[in-house]
RODO-2510 file (C-alpha; in nm, 4 decimals, decimal comma):
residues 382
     n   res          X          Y          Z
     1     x    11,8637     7,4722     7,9424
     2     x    12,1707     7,4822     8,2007
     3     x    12,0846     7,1101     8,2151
     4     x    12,1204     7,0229     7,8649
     5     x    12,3839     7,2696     7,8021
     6     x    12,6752     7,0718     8,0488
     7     x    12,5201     6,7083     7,8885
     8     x    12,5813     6,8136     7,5548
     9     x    12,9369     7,0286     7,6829
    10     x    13,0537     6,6568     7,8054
    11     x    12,9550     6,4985     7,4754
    12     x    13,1794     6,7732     7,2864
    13     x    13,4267     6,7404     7,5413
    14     x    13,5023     6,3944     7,4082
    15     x    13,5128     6,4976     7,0364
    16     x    13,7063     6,7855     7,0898
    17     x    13,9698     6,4793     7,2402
    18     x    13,9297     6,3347     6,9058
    19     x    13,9834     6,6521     6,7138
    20     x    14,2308     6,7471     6,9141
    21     x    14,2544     7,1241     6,9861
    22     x    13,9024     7,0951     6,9151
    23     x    13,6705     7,3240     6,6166
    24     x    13,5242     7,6579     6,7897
    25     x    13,8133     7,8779     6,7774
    26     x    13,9216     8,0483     6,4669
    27     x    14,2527     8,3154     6,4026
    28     x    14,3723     8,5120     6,1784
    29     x    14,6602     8,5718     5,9716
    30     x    14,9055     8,8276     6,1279
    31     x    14,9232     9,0099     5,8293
    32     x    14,5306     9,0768     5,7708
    33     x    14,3986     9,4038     6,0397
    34     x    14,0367     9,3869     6,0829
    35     x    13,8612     9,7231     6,0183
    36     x    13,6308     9,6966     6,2698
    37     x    13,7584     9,8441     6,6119
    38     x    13,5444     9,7225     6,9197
    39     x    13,7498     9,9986     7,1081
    40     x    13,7908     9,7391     7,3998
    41     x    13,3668     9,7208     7,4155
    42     x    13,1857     9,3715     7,4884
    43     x    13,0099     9,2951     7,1990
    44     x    12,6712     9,2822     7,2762
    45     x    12,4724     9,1400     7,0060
    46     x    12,0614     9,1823     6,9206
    47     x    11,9986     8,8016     6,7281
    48     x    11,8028     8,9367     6,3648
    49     x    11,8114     9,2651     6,5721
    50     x    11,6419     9,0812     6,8560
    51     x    11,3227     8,9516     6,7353
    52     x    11,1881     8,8310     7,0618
    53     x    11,1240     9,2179     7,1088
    54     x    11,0592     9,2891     6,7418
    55     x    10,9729     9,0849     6,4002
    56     x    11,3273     8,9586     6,2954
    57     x    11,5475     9,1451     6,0552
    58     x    11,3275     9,4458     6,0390
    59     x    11,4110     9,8043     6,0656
    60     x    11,1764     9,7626     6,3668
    61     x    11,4391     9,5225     6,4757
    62     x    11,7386     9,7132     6,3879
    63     x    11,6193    10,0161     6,5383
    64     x    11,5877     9,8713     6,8365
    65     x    11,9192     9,7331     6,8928
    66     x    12,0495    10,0605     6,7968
    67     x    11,8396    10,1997     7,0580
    68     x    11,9340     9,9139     7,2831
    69     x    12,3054    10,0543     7,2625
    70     x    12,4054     9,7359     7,1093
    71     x    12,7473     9,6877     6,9769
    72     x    12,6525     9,5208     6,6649
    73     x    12,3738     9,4139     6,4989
    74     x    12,3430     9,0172     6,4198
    75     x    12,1441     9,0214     6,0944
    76     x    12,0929     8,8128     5,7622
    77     x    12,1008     8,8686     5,4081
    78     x    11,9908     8,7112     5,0763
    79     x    12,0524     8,8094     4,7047
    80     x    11,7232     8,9127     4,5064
    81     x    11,6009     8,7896     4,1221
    82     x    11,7182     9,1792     4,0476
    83     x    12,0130     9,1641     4,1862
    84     x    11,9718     9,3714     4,5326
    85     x    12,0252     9,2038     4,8989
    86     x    11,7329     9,1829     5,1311
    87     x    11,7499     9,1351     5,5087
    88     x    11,5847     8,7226     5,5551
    89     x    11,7104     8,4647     5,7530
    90     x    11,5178     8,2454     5,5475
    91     x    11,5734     8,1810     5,1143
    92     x    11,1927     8,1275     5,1488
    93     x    10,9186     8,3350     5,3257
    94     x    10,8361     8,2229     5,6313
    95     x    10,4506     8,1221     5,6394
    96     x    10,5126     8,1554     6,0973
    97     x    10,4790     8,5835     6,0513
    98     x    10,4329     8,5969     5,7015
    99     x    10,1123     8,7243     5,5010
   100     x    10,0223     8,8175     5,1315
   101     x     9,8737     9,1447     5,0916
   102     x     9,5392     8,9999     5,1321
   103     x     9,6303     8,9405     5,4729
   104     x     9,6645     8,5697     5,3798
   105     x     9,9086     8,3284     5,5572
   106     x    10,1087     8,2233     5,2986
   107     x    10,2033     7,8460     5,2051
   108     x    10,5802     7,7204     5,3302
   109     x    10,7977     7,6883     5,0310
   110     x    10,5572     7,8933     4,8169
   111     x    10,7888     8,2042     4,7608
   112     x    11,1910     8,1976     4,6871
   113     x    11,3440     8,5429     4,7853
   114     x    11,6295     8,4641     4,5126
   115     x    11,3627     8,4279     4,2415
   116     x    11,1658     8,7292     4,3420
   117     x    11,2118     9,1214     4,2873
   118     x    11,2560     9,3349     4,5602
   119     x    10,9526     9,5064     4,4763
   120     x    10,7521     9,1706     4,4620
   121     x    10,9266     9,0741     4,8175
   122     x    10,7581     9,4005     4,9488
   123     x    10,4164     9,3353     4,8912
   124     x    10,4331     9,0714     5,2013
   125     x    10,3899     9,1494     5,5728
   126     x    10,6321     9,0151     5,7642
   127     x    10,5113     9,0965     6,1441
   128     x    10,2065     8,8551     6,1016
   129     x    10,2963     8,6114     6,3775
   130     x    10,0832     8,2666     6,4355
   131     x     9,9972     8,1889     6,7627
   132     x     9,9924     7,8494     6,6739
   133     x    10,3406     7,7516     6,6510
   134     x    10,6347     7,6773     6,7991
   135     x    10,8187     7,9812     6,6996
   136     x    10,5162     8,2086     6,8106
   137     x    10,5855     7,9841     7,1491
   138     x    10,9499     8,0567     7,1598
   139     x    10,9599     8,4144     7,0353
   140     x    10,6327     8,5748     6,9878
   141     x    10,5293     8,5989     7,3501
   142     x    10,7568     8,8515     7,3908
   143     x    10,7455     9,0649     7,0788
   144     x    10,5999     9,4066     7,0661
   145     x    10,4618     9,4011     6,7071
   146     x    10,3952     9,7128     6,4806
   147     x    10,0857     9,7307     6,2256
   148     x    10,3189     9,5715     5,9442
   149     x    10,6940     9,5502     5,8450
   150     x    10,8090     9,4744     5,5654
   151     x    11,1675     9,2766     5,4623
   152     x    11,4307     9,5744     5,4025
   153     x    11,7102     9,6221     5,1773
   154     x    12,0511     9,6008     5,3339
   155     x    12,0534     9,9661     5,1970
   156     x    11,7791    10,0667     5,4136
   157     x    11,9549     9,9367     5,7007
   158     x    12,3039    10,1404     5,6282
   159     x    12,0530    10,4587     5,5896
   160     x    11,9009    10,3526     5,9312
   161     x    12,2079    10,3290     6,0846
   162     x    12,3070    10,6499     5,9164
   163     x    11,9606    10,8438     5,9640
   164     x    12,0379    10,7007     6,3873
   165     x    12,3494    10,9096     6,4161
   166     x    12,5241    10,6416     6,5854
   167     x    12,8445    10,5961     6,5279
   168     x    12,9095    10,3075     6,7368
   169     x    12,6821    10,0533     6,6735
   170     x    12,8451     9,7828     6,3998
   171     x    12,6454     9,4950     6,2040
   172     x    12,7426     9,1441     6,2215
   173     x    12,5335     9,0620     5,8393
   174     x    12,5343     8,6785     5,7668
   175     x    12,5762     8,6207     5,4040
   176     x    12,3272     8,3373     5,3647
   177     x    12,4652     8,0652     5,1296
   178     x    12,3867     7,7280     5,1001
   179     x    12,7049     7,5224     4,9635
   180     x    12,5544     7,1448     5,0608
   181     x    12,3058     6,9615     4,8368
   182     x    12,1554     6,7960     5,1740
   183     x    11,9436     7,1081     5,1438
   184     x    11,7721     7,0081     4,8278
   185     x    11,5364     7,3792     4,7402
   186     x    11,8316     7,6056     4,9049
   187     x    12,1266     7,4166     4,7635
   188     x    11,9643     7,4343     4,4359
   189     x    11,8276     7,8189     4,4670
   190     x    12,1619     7,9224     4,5631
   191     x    12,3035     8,2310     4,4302
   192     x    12,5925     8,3526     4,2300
   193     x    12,8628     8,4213     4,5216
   194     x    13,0799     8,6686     4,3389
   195     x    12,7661     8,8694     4,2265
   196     x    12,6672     8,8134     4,5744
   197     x    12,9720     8,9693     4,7441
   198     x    12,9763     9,2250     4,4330
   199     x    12,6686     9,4061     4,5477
   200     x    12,7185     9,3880     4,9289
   201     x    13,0728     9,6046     4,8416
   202     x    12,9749     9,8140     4,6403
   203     x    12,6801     9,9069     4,8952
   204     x    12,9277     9,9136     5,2065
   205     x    13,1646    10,1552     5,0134
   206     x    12,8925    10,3832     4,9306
   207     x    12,7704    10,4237     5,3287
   208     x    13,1235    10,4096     5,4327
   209     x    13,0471    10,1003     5,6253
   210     x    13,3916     9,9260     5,5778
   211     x    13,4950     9,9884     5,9275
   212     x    13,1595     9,9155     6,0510
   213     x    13,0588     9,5847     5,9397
   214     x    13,1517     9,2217     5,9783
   215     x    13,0870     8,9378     5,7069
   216     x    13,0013     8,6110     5,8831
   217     x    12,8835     8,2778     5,6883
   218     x    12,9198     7,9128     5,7896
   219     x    12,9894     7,8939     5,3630
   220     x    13,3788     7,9517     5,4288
   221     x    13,4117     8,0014     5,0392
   222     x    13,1905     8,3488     5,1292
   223     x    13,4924     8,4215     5,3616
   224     x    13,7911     8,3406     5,1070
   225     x    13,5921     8,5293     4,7946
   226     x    13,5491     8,8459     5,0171
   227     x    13,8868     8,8456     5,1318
   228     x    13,9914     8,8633     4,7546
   229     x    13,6785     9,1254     4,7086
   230     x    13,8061     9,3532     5,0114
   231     x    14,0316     9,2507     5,2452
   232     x    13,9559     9,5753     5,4502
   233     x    13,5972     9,3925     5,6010
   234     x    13,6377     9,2335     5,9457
   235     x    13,4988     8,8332     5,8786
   236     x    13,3614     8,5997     6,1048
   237     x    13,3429     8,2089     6,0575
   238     x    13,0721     8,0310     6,2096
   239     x    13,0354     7,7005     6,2748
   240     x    12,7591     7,4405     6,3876
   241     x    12,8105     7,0937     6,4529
   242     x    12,4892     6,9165     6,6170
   243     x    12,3452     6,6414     6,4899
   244     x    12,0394     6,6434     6,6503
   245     x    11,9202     6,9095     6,4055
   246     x    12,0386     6,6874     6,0796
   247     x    12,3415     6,6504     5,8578
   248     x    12,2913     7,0166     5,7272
   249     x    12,3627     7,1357     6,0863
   250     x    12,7093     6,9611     6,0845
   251     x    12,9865     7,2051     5,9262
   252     x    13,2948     7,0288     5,9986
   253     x    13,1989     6,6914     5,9482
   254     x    13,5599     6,5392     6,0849
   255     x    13,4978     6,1923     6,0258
   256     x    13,3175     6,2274     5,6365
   257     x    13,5445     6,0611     5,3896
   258     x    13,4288     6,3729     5,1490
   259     x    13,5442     6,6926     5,2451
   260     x    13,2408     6,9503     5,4083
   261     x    13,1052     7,1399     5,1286
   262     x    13,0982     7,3800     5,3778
   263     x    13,4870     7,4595     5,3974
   264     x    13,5166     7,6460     5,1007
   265     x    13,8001     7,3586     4,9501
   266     x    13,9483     7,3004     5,3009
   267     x    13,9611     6,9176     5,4570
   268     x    13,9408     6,9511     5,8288
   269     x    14,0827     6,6371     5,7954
   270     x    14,3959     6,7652     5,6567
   271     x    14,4250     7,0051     5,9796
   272     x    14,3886     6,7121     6,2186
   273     x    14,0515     6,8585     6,3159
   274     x    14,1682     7,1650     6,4021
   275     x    13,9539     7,3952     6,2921
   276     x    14,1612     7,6952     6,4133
   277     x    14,4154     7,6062     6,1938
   278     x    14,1624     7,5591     5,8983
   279     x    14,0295     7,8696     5,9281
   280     x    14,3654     8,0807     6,0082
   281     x    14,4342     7,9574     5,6101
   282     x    14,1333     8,1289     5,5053
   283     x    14,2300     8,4846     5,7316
   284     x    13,8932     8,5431     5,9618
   285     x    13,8824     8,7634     6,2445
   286     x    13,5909     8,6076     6,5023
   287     x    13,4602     8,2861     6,5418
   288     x    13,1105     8,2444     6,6002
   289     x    13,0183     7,9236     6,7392
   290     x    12,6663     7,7956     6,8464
   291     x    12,7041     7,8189     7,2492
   292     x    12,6791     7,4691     7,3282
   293     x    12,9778     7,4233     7,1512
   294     x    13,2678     7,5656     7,3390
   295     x    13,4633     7,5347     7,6251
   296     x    13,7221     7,7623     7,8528
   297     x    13,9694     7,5923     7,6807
   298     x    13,8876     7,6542     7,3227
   299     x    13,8537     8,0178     7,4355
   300     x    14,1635     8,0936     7,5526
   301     x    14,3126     7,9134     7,2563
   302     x    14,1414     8,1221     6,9935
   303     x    14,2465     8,4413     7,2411
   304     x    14,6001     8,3218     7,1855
   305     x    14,5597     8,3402     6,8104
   306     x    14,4383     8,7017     6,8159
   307     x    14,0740     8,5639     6,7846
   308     x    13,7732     8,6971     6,8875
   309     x    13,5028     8,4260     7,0033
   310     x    13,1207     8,5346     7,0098
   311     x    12,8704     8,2520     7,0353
   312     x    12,4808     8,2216     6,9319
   313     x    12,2654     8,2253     7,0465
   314     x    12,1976     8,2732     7,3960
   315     x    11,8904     8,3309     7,6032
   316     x    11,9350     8,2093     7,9448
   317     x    12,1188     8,4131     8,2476
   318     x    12,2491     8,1301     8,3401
   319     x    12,4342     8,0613     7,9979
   320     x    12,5273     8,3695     8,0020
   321     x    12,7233     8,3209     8,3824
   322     x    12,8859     8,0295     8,2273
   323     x    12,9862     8,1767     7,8775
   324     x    13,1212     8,5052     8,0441
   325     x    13,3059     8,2871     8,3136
   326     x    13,4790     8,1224     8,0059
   327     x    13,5875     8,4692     7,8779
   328     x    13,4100     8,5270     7,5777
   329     x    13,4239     8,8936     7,3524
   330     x    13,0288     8,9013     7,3111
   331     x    12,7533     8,7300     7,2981
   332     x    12,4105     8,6984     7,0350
   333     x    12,1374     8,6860     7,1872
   334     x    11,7437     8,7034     7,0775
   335     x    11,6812     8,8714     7,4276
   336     x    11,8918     9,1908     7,4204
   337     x    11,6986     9,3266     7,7157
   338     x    11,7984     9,0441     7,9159
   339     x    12,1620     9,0091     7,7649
   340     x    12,2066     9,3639     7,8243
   341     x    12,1055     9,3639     8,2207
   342     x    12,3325     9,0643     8,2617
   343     x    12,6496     9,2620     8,1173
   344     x    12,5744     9,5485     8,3285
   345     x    12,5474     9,4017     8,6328
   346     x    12,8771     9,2201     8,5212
   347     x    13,0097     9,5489     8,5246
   348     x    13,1110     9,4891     8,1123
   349     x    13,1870     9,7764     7,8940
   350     x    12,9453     9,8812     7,6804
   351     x    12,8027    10,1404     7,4654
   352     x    12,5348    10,4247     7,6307
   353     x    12,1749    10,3330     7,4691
   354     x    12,1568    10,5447     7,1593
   355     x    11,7438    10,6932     7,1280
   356     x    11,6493    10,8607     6,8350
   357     x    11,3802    10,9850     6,6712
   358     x    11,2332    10,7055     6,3808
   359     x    10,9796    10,5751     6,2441
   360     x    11,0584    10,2387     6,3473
   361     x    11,0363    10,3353     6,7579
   362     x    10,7753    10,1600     6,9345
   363     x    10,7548    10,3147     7,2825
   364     x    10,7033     9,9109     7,4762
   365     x    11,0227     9,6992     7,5103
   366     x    10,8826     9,3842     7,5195
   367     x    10,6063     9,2291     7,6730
   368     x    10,7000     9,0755     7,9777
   369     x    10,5845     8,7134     8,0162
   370     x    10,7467     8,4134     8,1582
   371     x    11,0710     8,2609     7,9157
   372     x    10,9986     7,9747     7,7121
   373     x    11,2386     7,7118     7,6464
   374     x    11,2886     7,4981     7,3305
   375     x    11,1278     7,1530     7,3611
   376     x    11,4575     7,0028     7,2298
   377     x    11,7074     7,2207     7,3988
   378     x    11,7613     7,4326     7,1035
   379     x    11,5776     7,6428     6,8259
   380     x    11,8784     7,7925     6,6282
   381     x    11,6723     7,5905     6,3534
   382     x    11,3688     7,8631     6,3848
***
């Protein structure tokens, strides 16, 4: 992975010359205070809670990384048919750990989380890994499993956090959106925004979360509509531009003649391809790039701005050397255990691991078996 990682750094070296102060780094306006306080902590971030050590975006997960000490909680959420959110990374079920309550693997495509209740999204086991595929390969190996999980409301997940007793721990939530008819069955599926947005507020100011969570979406117009929603919550911007994994994986798209549907109304064009500009407009705190994607320089450019940086998602020490060299304020990673044992022998400040009687404790980390590596360099697809 350190191999590909400095090919494809030399490719983006060359577009970030086109661009010009290149597209990773994001700031804020200096009027808009994030709520979140990482009271000068690294933030060390569980991927889906870290689901090579538990099934992703379960309260398995989640109580894990809380247990883990982490200092937020990367996790994903989707709008239901009834109007709640659900924790999925996925608008669809996942047929990879996914089975009906027959104990059936169910079909890919089969079942739209927007279209379903949250009582029908219930009835499915979502800790049901097959050994047969590549994501199995890439994260199963490692996963201590329980008997079943199901997918949680983002409810459960503030009482989790709540029933924990930590007051540390934050949660990164992704509102999952999906602005760019490339996607075809998402594009078309995709939810009301406002409604969206509606329900996650009203559910943060109930558990008093507003100083405790962070909005991130590569859909920028998520970002502006929140920030006329509440502009107390902390937001993050991500951004993905590789090719390799298809047009829908580009977010910028510099050298379109359209504008990116994924801009929320901005041009990057009309920024020079400065993304950091682009996004200042739209007033976000962190920008969360995938790793591959940044240099030293675009660090210390969005540091300059007031901006966080925290890339995704990385699993290898040795990306992890090279991205804290750079000076980054966190990292996601689906290997907290790892993650974590490279910070501390970094000597980083973090938060003391946080144990606590649940439910959701499984007494094994992970199983310990050799890392695998993506066969193309990269699974942020999975």
């Amino acid at each position: 992975m350190n191999k590909g990682f400095w090919k494809k750094s030399m490719a983006l070296g060359i577009l970030g010359t086109i661009l010009g102060t290149g597209f990773a780094c994001l700031s804020a306006p200096a009027n808009l205070e994030a709520k979140v306080n990482f009271e000068g902590k690294f933030d060390f971030e569980p991927h889906r809670g870290g689901r090579d050590a538990r099934p992703e975006n379960t309260l398995y997960a989640y109580a894990y990384a809380i247990e883990q000490g982490a200092t937020s909680i990367e996790c994903d959420m989707q709008m239901t048919a009834d109007g709640d959110i659900v924790m999925s990374h996925n608008p669809f079920l996942n047929p990879e750990f996914t089975v009906d309550k027959q104990g059936k693997r169910i079909e890919a495509g089969r079942y739209d989380i927007r279209k379903m209740t949250v009582k029908e999204i219930k009835e499915f086991d979502v800790a049901r890994m097959d050994k047969s595929t590549e994501y199995y390969r890439l994260h199963g190996r490692t996963q201590v499993n329980p008997n079943t999980a199901q997918i949680p409301t983002l409810e459960e997940v503030f009482q989790l956090v709540e029933e924990s007793g930590n007051r540390n721990v934050k949660l990164n939530i992704e509102a999952k959106s999906y602005p760019d008819p490339i996607q075809k069955a998402e594009y078309e599926g995709n939810v009301d925004k406002t409604a969206f947005l509606k329900r996650f507020n009203e559910l943060v100011k109930r558990y008093k979360m507003e100083d405790r969570v962070i909005l991130q979406s590569f859909d920028w117009e998520i970002l502006k509509l929140e920030t006329e929603l509440n502009p107390n919550i902390s937001l993050s911007a991500l951004i993905e531009e590789e090719p390799a994994w298809g047009k829908e994986a580009e977010s910028l798209r510099p050298f379109d003649k359209e504008k990116s549907p994924w801009l929320g109304g901005l041009d990057i064009k009309d920024f020079k391809g400065d993304a950091i500009k682009a996004a200042k407009a739209i007033g976000v705190d962190i920008v969360s790039p995938y790793y591959g994607e940044i240099s030293k320089n675009m660090v210390d450019e969005a540091h300059e701005m007031g901006m966080k940086v925290v890339p995704w998602t990385v699993n290898s020490v040795s990306d992890m050397e090279m991205l804290y060299a750079m000076g980054v304020d966190g990292m996601i990673s689906d290997k907290p255990w790892l993650l974590r044992a490279f910070l501390e022998g970094k000597g980083a400040s973090l938060y003391e691991k946080h144990p606590f009687s649940s439910k959701y404790h499984l007494n094994q980390d992970h199983v310990a078996t050799e890392t695998e590596k993506p066969l193309n360099g990269a699974d942020a697809a999975y």
